[in-house]
TORVO-105386 format. One line per 8 residues: for each residue x, y, z of C-alpha. Coordinates in steps of 0.02 Angstrom, whole numbers. Layout:
// TORVO-105386
X/Y/Z; ...
//
This chain:
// TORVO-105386
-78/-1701/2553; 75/-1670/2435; -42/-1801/2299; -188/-1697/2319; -83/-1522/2280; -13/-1592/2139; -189/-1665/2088; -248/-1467/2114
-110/-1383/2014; -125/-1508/1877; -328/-1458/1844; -295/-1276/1849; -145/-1282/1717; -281/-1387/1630; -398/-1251/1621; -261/-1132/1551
-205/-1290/1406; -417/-1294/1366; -425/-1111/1337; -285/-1118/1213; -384/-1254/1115; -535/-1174/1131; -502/-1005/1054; -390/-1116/913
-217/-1051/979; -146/-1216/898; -218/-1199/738; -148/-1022/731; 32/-1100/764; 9/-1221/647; -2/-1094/509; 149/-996/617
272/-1149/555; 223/-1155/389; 320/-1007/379; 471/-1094/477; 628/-1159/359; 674/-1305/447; 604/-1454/523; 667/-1423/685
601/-1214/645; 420/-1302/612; 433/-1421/771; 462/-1246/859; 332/-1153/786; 206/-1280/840; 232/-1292/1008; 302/-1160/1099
269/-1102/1282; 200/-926/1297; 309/-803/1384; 292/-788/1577; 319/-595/1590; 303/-432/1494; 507/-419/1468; 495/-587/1371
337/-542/1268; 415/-350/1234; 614/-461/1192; 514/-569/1052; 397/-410/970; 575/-338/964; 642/-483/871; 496/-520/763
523/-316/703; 715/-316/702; 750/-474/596; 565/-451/485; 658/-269/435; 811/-342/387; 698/-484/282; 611/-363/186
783/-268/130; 859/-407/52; 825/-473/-111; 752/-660/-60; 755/-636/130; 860/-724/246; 916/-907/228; 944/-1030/344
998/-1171/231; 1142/-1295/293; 1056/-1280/472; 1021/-1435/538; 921/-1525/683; 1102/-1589/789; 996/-1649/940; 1038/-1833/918
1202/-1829/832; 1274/-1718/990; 1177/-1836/1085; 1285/-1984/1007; 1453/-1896/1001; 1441/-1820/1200; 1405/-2017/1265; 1568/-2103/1149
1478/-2154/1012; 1549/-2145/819; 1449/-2032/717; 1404/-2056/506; 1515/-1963/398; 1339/-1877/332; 1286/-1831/499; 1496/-1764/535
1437/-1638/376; 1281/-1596/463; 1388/-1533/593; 1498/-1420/474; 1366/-1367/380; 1270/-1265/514; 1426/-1216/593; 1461/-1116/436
1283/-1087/412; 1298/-999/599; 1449/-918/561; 1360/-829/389; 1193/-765/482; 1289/-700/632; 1398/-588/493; 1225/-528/412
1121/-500/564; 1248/-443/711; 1219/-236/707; 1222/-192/894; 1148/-31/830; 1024/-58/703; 962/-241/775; 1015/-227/1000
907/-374/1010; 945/-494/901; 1157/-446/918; 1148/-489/1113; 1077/-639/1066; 1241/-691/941; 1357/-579/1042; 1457/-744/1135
1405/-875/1020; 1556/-980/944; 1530/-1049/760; 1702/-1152/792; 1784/-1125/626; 1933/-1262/659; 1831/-1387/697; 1721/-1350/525
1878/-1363/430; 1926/-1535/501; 1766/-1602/435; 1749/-1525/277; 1935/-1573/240; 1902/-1745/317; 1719/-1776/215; 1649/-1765/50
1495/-1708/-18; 1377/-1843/56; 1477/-1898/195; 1600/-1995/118; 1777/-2002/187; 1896/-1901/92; 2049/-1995/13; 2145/-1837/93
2077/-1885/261; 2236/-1968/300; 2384/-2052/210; 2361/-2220/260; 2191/-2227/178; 2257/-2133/21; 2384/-2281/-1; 2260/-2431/27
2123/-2356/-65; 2257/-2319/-216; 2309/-2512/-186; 2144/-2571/-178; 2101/-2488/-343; 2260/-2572/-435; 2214/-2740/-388; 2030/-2699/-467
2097/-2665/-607; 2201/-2809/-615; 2094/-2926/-566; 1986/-2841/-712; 2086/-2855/-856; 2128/-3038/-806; 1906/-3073/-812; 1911/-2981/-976
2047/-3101/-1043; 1933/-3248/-983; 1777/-3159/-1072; 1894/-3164/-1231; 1952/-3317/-1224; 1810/-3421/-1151; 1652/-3303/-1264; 1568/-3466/-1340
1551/-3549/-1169; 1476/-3375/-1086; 1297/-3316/-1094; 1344/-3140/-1114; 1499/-3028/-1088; 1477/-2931/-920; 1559/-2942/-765; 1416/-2990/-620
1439/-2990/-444; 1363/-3117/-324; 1412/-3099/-143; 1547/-2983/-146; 1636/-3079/-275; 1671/-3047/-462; 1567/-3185/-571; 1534/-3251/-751
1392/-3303/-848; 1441/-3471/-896; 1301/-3595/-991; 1259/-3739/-870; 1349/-3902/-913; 1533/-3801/-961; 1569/-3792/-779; 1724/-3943/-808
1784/-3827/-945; 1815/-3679/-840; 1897/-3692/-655; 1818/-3586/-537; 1703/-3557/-384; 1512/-3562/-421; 1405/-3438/-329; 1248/-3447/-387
1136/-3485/-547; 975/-3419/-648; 803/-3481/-585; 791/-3590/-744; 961/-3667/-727; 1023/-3634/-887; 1159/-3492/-818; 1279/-3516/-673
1386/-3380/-609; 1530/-3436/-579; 1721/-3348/-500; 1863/-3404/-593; 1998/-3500/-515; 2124/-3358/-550; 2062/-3212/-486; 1992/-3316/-312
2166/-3261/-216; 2157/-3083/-287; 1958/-3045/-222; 2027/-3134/-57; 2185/-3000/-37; 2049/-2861/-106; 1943/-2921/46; 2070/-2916/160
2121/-2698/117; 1953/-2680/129; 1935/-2735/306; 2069/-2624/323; 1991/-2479/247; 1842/-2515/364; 1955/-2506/514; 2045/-2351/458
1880/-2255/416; 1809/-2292/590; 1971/-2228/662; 1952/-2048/579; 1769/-2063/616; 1781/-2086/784; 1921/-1957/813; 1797/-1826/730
1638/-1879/835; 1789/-1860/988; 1788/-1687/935; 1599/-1649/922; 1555/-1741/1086; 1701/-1641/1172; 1596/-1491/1105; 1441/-1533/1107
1378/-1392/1236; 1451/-1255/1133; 1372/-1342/959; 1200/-1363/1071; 1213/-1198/1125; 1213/-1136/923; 1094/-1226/897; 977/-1165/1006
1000/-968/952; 993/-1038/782; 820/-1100/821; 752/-925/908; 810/-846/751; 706/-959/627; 579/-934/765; 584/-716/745
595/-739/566; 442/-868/540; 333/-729/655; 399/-588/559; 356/-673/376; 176/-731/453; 151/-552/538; 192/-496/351
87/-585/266; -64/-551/400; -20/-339/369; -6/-355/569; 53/-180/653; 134/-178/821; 28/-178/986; 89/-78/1151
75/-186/1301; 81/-106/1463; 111/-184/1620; -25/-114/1723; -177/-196/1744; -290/-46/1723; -241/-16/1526; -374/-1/1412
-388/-118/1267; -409/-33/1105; -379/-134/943; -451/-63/776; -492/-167/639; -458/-333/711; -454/-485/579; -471/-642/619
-309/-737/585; -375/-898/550; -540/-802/428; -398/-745/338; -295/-895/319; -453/-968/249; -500/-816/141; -324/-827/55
-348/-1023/24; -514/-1010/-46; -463/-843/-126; -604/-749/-70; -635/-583/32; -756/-596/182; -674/-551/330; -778/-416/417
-652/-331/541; -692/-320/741; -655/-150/845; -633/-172/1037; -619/-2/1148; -634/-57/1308; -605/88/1446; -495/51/1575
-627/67/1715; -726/-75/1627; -727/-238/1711; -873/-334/1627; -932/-333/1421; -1079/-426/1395; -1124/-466/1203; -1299/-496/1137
-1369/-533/999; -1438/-660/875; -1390/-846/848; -1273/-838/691; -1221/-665/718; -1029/-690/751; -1031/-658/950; -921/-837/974
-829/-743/814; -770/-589/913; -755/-698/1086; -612/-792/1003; -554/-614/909; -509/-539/1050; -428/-693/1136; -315/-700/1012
-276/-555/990; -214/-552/1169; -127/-688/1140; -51/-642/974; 18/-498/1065; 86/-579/1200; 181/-723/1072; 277/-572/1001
157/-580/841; 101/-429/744; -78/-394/746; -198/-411/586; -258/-232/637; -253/-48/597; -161/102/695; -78/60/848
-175/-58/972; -144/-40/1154; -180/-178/1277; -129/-239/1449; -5/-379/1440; -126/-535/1526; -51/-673/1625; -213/-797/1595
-310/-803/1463; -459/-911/1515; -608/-984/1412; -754/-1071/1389; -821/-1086/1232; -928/-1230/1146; -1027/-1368/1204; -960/-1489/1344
-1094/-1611/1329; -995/-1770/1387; -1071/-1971/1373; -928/-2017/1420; -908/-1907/1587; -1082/-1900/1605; -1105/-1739/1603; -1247/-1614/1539
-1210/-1462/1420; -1251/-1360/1599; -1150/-1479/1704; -992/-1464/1590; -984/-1261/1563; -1010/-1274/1775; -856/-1368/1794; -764/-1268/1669
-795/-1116/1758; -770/-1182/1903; -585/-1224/1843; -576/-1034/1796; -626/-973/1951; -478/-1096/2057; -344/-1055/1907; -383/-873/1955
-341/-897/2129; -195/-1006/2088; -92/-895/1963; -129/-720/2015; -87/-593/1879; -180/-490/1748; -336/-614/1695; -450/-602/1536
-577/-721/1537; -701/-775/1391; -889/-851/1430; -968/-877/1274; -1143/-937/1322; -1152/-881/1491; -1274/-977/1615; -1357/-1073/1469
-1400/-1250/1466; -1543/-1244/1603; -1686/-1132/1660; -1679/-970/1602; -1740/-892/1781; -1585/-969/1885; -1455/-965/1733; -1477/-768/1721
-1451/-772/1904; -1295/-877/1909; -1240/-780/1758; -1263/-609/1852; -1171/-670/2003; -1035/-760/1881; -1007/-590/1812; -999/-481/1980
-870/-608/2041; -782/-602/1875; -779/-417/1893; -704/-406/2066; -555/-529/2028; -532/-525/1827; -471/-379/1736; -579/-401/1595
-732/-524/1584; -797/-535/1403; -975/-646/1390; -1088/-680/1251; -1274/-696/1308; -1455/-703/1248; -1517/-663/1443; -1595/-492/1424
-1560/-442/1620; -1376/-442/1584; -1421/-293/1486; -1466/-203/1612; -1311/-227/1726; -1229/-60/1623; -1351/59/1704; -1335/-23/1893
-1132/-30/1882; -1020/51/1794; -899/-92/1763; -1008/-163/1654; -1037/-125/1473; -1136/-182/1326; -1106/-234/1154; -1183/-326/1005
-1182/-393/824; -1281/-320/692; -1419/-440/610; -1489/-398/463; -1673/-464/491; -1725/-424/310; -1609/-553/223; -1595/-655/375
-1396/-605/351; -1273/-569/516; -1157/-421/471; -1034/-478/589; -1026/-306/646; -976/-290/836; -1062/-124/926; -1023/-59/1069
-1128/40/1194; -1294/-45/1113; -1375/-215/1194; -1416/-334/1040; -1602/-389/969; -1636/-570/975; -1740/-567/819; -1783/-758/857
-1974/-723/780; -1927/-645/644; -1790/-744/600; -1898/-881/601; -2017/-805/516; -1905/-771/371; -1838/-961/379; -2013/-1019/341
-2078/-1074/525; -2268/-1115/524; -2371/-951/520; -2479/-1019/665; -2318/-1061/777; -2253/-899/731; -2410/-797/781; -2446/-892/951
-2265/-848/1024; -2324/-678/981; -2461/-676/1088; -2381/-773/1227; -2243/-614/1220; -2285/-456/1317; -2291/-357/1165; -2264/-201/1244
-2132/-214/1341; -2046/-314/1222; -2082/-192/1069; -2025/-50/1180; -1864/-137/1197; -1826/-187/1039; -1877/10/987; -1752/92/1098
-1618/-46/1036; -1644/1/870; -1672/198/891; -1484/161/972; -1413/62/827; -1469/198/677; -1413/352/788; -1222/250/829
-1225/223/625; -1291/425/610; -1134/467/720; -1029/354/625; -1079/426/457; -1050/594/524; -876/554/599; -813/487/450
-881/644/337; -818/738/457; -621/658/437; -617/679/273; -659/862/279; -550/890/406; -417/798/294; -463/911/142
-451/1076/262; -279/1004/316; -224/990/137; -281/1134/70; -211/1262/242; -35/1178/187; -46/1202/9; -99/1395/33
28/1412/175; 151/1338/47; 102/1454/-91; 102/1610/13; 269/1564/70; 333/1529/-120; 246/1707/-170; 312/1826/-24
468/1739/-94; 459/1820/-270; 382/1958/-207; 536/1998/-91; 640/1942/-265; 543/2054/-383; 558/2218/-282; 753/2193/-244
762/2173/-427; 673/2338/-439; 783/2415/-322; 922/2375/-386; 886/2437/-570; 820/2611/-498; 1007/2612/-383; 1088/2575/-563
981/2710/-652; 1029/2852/-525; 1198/2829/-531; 1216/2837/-717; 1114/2992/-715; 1228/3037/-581; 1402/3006/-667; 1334/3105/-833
1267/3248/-746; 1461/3266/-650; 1532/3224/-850; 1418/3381/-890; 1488/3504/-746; 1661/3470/-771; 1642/3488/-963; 1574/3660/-896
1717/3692/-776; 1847/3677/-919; 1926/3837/-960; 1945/3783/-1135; 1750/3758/-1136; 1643/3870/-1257; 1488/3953/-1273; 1430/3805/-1404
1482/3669/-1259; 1357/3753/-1137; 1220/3764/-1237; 1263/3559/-1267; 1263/3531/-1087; 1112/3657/-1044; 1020/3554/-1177; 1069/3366/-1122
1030/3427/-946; 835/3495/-991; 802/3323/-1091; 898/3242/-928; 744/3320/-827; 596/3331/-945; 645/3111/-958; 623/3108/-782
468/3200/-764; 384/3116/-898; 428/2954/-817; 356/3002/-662; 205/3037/-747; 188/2873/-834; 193/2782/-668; 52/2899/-590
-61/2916/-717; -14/2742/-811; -108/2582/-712; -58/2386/-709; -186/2328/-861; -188/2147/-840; -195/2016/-974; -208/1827/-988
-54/1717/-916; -24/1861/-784; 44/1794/-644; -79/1888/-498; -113/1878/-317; -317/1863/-243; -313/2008/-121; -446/1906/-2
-327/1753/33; -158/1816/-21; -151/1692/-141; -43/1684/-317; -130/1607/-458; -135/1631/-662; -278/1713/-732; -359/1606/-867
-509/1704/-937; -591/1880/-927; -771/1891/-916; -869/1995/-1085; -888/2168/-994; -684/2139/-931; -706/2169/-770; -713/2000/-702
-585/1880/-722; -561/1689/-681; -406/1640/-586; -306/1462/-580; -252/1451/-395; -174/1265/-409; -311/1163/-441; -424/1272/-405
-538/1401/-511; -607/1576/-429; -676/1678/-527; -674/1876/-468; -699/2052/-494; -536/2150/-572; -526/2249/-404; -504/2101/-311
-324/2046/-377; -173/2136/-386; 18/2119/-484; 121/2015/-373; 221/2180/-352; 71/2244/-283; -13/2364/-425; -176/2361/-450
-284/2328/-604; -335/2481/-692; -525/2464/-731; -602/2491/-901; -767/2449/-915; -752/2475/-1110; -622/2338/-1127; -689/2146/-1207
-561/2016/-1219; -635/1837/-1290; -519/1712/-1197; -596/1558/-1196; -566/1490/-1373; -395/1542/-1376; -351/1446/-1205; -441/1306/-1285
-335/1305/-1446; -180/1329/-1349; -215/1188/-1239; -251/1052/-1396; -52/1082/-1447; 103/990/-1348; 250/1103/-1299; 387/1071/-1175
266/1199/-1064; 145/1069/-1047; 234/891/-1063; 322/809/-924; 426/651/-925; 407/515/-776; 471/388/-841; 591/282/-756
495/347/-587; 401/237/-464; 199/259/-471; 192/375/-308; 351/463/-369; 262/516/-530; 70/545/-442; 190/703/-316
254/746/-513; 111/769/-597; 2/843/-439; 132/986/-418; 128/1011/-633; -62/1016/-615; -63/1158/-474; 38/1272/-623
-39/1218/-775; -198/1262/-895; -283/1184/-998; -222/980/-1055; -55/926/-999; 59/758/-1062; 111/639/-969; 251/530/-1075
264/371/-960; 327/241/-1090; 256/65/-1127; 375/-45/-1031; 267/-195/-932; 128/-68/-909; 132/-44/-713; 175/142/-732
38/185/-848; -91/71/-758; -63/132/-585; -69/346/-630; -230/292/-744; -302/225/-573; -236/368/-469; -311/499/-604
-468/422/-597; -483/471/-415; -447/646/-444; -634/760/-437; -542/908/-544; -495/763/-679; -622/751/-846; -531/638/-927
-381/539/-966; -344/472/-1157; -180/400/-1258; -112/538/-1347; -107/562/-1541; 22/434/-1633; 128/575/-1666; 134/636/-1492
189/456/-1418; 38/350/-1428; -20/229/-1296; 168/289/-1208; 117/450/-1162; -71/510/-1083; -163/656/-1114; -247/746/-946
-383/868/-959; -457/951/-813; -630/1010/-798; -667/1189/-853
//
């Protein structure tokens, strides 16, 4: 019984391996480790088991955005150089064994390397995650040192290492030399018997190039001689003893290395579990980094996963990971991006539609995006997708047509399913399974009745069934249950083209006729499957279905207009709201100023008028000093008066440049222009032109215009002159500013100015220039952009005009 269990388990974790390598899950973590630093990064990348539980999937999205924000703010990312793979040198030194000396310096070399990212990365409050992973690790600094003091670049053993091997290796090198000056005597002496003049080696021992036939002349050892026999190598007599005493440190030097080797593999072994333990956080950081750079490079956004089953799944803008891997590579730009809203009531999605028209596509789309998600991956979406965090994903997808197995296409999608179906019941939890094809493969009257009870089984103990069909009754499953839903992908019958767009709410048009029409199919084959098709009931059909499709792409034409007015409204409520605020402002500024000057003017009047009376008072004063006073006091008076009467009878008589404020919207703007007769005038609110009767505006200290039909003003060719000459009014200097610094510049210079206004932006590599070109060109109240004049900064600085 316990065989048969085991037998069990092993087929449904099966399924759950299948459905991994049927929606391309590998392939997708093959292009995760390209993005890995190390071998041992790449190795994880690879192969990795998905988490079990939310907590794990929520810990690595963390980690992916904690350590992917840090990447991005310094200047060429995070390194993990001098990290090595330790799994068999820790392997060697834990069981007794004598490690290399270049292995030893693997060892040092990620200890330090640990020891350097834990000082970047550990920031318990800017990155919680990542610092609880390095919170207890130990980078073992005193072992590092023994090694790096004990090893030399490549693994050699230091001289320094200890003093015994300082003094043989010192001895060892005197004898060389010894033993070198005596072969260079023997050169000198011995030149007409050699074949040429350098010191050979033949076995470990120091040899000449004597001519064959002088061996009696010279006493020595021969070792070995040229393939045509005229050379033999051959060690002189006198140096034999000194290569056998050179021989004899070196075994010595052997023996002493070993000892310091094995001492230092004593040490690793003895810490082996801490070093292991490094090792392993090492590798989940590489890991968080590689999904961080490949989340980067995919623009993936964060998804929210929720625990509950019932979540609805909304991604936006879903691409394809592995379209866009091959899009990059072949430099091209054809990824069509997938949508799935999927209520959280919904149980079933059945997609139809033609051959070719990128159902298997989405299938595999929304599988992995599921699992993307749920590897702690950013998603190649837009806004923020939502989604239920799904124990199984299940599939079947393809053709399981099987000589070998003998087993039908049917036959093999039966068994698959029938894999789902135990797996299921096996490993309860949040399910989404994938049919691509569903009930196919036989006759078309009992494989749209399996497929209907498939999916009503599916729908009771899945959380989300997602099946690709041609079967029209799985259409109508919507309208009997509400757990089910339609979609379908777009077919363009005209240039026999899919779109690749996925709609939801609409059932899908086979177009197999007309697509075969289109392809060139025999007119006669082509008009009898007409006639063997109920026409009616299958034009009716294909009517509503595309009655549907133009009023979803009517409602999506109308929702888009309709955000982008909204957007406008938005912008154009803040920047009145703004300049209402900015003008109440002044306003309260202006009359305080006013205030303040009439406070000032009374009490002068007051002090001379109390000069006057006491000049009176003076019993020295004379008749002469009050006719003075009687006479400063009348002008005193007839001054005010005639003030007075200036400011009744005299009205506010506007005049290009005035600052003035549109009665109807209380807002401030710059009048421009009058009209012929005068009483019209044309107002600059921002960007913005209005142009108004001379009743409508007012001073912004609230006078109004005094009317005079009589009054011409010509305004037009002035403004125009004006606006052809550069001042420091209407020049502004961005240089040295980013390209969306300078566009929030220029858009708030625009709002205040008439007429043309420079822009000096320099030469520099050009990005500047280039990038406010392209933003101006966007701009509706823009007529054109051109260099300015040589003398006014040439190709450095642009001229803007706005339309009139």
């Amino acid at each position: 019984m316990g065989l048969i269990k085991n037998h069990d388990d092993s087929k449904k974790a099966q399924i759950i391996s299948e459905s991994l390598d049927l929606l391309e899950w590998p392939t997708v973590c093959s292009h995760l480790s390209t993005f890995a630093l190390t071998q041992q990064g790449r190795k994880k990348c690879e192969s990795f088991d998905l988490p079990v539980n939310i907590s794990f999937s929520q810990e690595l999205l963390c980690q992916t955005l904690e350590i992917g924000s840090l990447d991005s703010s310094l200047e060429g990312g995070i390194s993990f150089e001098g990290v090595h793979d330790l799994e068999q040198i820790l392997l060697i030194c834990s069981k007794g064994g004598v490690a290399m000396g270049e292995d030893l310096l693997k060892v040092a070399d990620t200890l330090r390397a640990g020891r350097k990212l834990r000082k970047l990365i550990f920031d318990q409050l800017m990155r919680p995650r990542l610092s609880k992973l390095l919170k207890d690790i130990a980078t073992l600094p005193d072992l590092q040192k023994l090694l790096e003091f004990g090893l030399d670049e490549g693994g050699r053993i230091a001289d320094r290492a200890s003093p015994k091997l300082s003094e043989l290796r010192r001895h060892r090198n005197s004898i060389r030399l010894q033993r070198k000056d005596i072969l260079q005597d023997i050169i000198r002496k011995y030149g007409g018997l050699l074949q040429d003049n350098i010191i050979s080696e033949r076995y470990g021992r120091p040899v000449l190039a004597f001519k064959a036939g002088t061996s009696d002349q010279i006493k020595g050892m021969i070792h070995d001689s040229s393939a045509s026999g005229n050379t033999i190598y051959v060690e002189p007599q006198v140096v034999i003893s000194i290569g056998n005493r050179l021989a004899k440190i070196d075994s010595e030097i052997s023996d002493e290395e070993r000892r310091l080797l094995a001492n230092w593999s004593k040490e690793v072994g003895l810490n082996a579990n801490v070093i292991a333990n490094l090792g392993e956080i090492l590798l989940q950081l590489e890991f968080s980094l590689a999904r961080a750079r490949y989340s980067k490079w995919l623009n993936g956004v964060p998804a929210i996963l929720d625990e509950k089953e019932n979540t609805l799944f909304e991604i936006k803008d879903f691409r394809h990971p592995l379209l866009v891997w091959n899009d990059f590579h072949e430099k091209k730009n054809r990824v069509v991006p997938t949508s799935f809203d999927v209520a959280n009531d919904l149980k079933v999605v059945a997609i139809t539609g033609p051959n070719t028209g990128g159902k298997t596509v989405a299938l595999k789309s929304f599988g992995l995006a599921v699992l993307m998600a749920k590897a702690g991956l950013l998603l190649p979406c837009t806004g923020s997708p939502r989604l239920p965090w799904c124990k199984n994903i299940l599939a079947d997808i393809g053709d399981e047509q099987s000589l070998q197995q003998n087993l039908s296409t049917f036959s093999g999608h039966v068994l698959r399913i029938s894999r789902i179906l135990d797996a299921i019941a096996a490993f309860p939890g949040t399910t989404l399974v994938l049919l691509d094809e569903v009930g196919a493969g036989t006759d078309p009257t009992e494989g749209t009745a399996l497929a209907i009870s498939l999916l009503k089984i599916m729908a009771d103990r899945a959380r989300l069934t997602i099946a690709t069909t041609h079967f029209g009754q799985l259409k109508a499953l919507k309208y009997s249950d509400s757990r089910f839903e339609n979609a379908s992908v777009s077919f363009d019958s005209e240039t026999i083209q899919p779109t690749f767009h996925l709609q939801w709410g609409i059932p899908g048009r086979s177009n197999a006729i007309e697509i075969s029409k289109r392809l060139g199919l025999d007119e006669q084959v082509i008009k009898s499957a007409q006639e063997l098709i109920n026409p009616g009931s299958v034009d009716n059909v294909n009517q509503v279905i595309q009655g549907l499709e133009k009023q979803r792409e009517r409602q999506q034409s109308a929702a888009e207009d309709a955000a982008v007015l909204l957007a406008k409204t938005e912008l154009l409520h803040e920047e009145l709201l703004n300049s209402w605020q900015k003008q109440r402002q002044q306003s309260e500024e202006f009359n305080e100023q006013g205030r303040f000057k009439l406070e000032l003017s009374i009490r002068e009047g007051q002090k001379e008028v109390r000069d006057l009376i006491k000049r009176l008072r003076d019993q020295n004063a004379s008749g002469e000093t009050a006719r003075i006073a009687g006479q400063r006091l009348r002008q005193l008076e007839k001054g005010y008066r005639n003030g007075r009467q200036i400011s009744r009878m005299q009205g506010w008589v506007p005049k290009i440049g005035d600052k003035v404020r549109l009665s109807s919207i209380n807002k401030a703007g710059e009048i421009i222009s009058f009209s012929d007769d005068g009483m019209q005038i044309t107002v600059l609110c921002g960007v913005f032109r209005s142009t108004v009767s001379l009743s409508a505006v007012e001073s912004l200290d609230g006078q109004k215009a005094e009317i005079n039909p009589t009054v011409k003003v010509k305004t037009s060719q002035v403004k125009k002159n004006c606006s052809l000459v550069r001042t420091k009014k209407n020049t502004i200097d961005v240089r040295g500013l980013r390209v969306h610094e300078a566009e929030g510049v220029i858009e708030e210079k625009l709002r205040n100015c008439s007429g043309a206004l420079w822009v000096i932006h320099g030469i520099g590599s050009g990005k500047l220039k280039k990038g406010l070109r392209k933003w101006l060109d966007s701009l509706s109240y823009i007529e054109k952009v051109v260099d300015a004049e040589p003398y006014d900064g040439g190709p450095g600085c642009s001229v803007i005009w706005m339309l009139e």
